[in-house]
N, C-alpha and C positions, 0 to 999 in steps of 0.2 A: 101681425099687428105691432104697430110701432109706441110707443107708453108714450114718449115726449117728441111726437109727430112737429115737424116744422107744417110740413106737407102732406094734404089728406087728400086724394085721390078717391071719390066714392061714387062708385057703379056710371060713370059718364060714358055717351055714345054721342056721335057722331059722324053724320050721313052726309056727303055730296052727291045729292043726285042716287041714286041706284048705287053707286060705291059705299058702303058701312066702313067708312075710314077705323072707329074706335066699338068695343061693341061691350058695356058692362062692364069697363075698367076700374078696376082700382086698385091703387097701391100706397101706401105710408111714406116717408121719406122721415127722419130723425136729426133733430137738431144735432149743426155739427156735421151731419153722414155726406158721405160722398157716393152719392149713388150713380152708376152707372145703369145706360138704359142701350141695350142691340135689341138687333134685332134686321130684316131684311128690307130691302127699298118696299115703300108702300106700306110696311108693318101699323102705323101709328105713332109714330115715335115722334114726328115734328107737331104734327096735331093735337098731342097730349101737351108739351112745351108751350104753346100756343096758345090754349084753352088756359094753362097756368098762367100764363103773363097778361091772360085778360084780352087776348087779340082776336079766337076765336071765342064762342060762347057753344057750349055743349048743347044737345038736344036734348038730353035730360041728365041729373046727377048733377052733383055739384065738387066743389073743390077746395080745402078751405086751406089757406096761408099764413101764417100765425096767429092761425082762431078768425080769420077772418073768409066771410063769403064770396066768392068769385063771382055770386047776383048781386050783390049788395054793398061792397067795399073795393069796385075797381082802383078807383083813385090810390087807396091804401096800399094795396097789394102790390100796383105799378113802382110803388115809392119802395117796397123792399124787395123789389127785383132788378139784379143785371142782367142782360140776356145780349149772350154774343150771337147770333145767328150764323149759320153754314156762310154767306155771304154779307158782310156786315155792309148796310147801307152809310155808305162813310162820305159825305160832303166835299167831293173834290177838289173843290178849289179852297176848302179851308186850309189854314196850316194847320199841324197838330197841335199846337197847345190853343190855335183859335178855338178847335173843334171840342177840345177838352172845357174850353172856357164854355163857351153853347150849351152844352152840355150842363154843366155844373151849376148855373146860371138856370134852366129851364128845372133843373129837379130841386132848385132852391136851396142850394149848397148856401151855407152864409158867406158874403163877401169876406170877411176879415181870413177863411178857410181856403180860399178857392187858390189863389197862386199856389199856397205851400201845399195841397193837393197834388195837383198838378206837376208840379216838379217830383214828388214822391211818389208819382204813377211813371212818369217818364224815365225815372229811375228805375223802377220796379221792373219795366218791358224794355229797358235795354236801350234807351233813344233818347236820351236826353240832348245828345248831339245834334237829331233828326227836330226838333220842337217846332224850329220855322220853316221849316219845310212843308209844301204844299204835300195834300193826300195822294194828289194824282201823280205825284214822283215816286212815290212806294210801290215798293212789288208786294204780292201777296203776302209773303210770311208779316211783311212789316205793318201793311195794315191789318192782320189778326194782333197786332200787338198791339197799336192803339184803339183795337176792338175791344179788346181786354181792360182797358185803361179807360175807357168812357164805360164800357159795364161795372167798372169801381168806381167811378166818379163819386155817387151819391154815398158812398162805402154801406149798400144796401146788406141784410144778411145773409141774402141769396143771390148765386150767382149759378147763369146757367148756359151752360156751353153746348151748341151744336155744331158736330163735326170741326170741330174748334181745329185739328192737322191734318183735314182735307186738303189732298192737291200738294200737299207744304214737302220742302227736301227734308232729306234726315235730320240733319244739323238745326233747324229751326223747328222741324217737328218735337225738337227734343228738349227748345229752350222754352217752348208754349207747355210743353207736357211740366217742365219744371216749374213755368208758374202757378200751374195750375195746381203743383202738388203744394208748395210753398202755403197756400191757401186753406190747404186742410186743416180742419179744426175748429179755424177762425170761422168760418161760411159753412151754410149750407150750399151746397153745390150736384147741380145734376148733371151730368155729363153722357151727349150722347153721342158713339161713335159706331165706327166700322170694322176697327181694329180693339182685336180680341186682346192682345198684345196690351196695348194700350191701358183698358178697360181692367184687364188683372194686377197691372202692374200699381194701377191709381184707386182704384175705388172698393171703399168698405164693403158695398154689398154691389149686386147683379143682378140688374131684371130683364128679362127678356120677352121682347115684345114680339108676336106675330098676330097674323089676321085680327088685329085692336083689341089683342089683349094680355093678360102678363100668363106666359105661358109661366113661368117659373122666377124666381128671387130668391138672394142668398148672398152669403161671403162666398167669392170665388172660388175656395179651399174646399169651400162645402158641395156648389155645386159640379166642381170637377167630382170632386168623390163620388158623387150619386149615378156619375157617368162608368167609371172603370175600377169601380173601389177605390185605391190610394197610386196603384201604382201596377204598370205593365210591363212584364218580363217579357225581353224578347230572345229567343234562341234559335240560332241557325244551324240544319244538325245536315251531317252526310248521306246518310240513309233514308229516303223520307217514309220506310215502314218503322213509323212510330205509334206507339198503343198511347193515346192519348186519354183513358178511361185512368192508367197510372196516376196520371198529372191531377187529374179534376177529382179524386180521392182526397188529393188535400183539404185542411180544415179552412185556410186561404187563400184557397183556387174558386173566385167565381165563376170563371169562363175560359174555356180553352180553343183555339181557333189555329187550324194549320192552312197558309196560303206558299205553295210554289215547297221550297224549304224553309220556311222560319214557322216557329210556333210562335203563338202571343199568348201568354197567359194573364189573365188580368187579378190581381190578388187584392185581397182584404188587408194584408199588411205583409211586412217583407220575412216575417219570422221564417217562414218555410222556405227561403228562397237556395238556401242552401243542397238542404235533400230533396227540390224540387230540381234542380241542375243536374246533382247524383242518376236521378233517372236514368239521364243521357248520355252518361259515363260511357267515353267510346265511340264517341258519335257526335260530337260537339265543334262545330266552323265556329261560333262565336256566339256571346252571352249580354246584352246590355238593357238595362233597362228605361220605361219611359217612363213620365209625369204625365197624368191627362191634364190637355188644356182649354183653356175657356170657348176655343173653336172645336174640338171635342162635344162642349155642353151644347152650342151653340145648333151643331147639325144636327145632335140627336134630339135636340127641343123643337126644329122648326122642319126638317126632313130635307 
């Protein structure tokens, strides 16, 4: 439970047909928080985003947005949301600063606001250059950036990113990811992606969605840990008659696993890592260790 919840998530389901899309979900989100939401295609995860932005309507549960009801204050809730979509429905033939102007103009930006807006989005996403230029001249990375720049228009508190560097090259995947981080603090922000990578490297906490519901939530740090403890030794030895009953004696050894030649030991903290080596005195091709990572949490949560 979140004390200073932006986002309240409570028991919501939601059915197409025979498919239970969401099933009893709920989760907190905290002003400020950058939450991250995986999880596998089909999970929930666009549905729940959805049901937030007031597009779908749950079949039971409700959802509230700074104290406001998802039955009762769409209007409200629409006005402090940006929402980029996986494919942002972007007005082709507009140019970008037309489409910005649209924009700005329908969520009742004030006039005297709206140019100098505008120009300090186009700035922000790198295109100031690009402003007359039609939509339909852009390539993907470029309209996720004027995606971004209409989801700020309104300069709402929340902004919420789906699949925001799908499809996108390295290089513009990396200058989307840095908007996005640019923006921590200021917003609430929900971000959901595919990449695990991604997801550790931006967001305060982790929830992970399968069959429509949060299998688990956390700071990244946390949920790696509850995967391999802190940290996996791995040692490649000559001889594979190894007594591995030695190793798992330790006060820091929670798991010991030998595939082919290498042992994995997975520990609670690195203190024994030394006289856990000793072991092998003799016997030792090479010694390196690993970090669990949030693809780690990610398979042992969803199988």
């Amino acid at each position: 439970m979140v004390s200073d919840a932006m986002i309240s998530i409570d028991s919501i389901t939601k059915s197409f047909g025979r498919i239970k899309a969401l099933n009893n979900l709920s989760l907190d989100i905290g002003k400020g928080e950058l939450l991250g939401i995986i999880g596998p295609n089909g999970a929930g995860k666009t549905t729940t985003i959805r049901i937030i932005c007031c597009i779908l309507k749950p079949d039971s549960g409700d959802v509230h947005v700074g104290g406001y009801s998802i039955h009762e204050d769409q209007i409200k809730i629409k006005s402090m949301i940006g929402y980029l979509p996986e494919e942002p429905n972007l007005y082709e033939r507009f140019k970008a600063r037309d489409l910005l102007r649209y924009f700005a103009e329908l969520y009742g930006v004030p006039k005297p606001e709206i140019n100098p807006r505008i120009d300090e989005l186009l700035e922000l996403v790198n295109m100031s250059d690009r402003a007359d230029d039609r939509i339909n001249t852009f390539s993907k990375g470029l309209r996720q950036r004027i995606g971004i720049a209409r989801a700020l228009i309104h300069d709402p508190p929340i902004i919420i990113f789906d699949e925001p560097t799908m499809g996108l090259d390295p290089a513009t995947a990396s200058n989307i990811r840095s908007f996005i981080r640019n923006l921590k603090g200021d917003k609430t922000i929900i971000l959901c992606t595919h990449y695990m990578r991604e997801a550790d490297e931006l967001c305060d906490r982790v929830a992970i969605v399968n069959r429509g519901n949060v299998m688990d939530v956390g700071e990244p740090d946390y949920l790696k840990s509850k995967v391999h403890g802190e940290t996996i030794l791995k040692i490649k030895v000559k001889d594979l008659n190894v007594d591995l009953n030695k190793v798992q004696d330790f006060n820091s050894v929670e798991r010991v696993n030998m595939v082919g030649n290498e042992v994995s030991v997975s520990l609670k903290s690195r203190i024994e890592i030394p006289d856990i080596i000793d072991v092998f005195a003799g016997n030792l091709v090479s010694v390196n260790t690993e970090e669990p990572t949030l693809e780690d949490v990610f398979i042992n949560a969803v199988g």
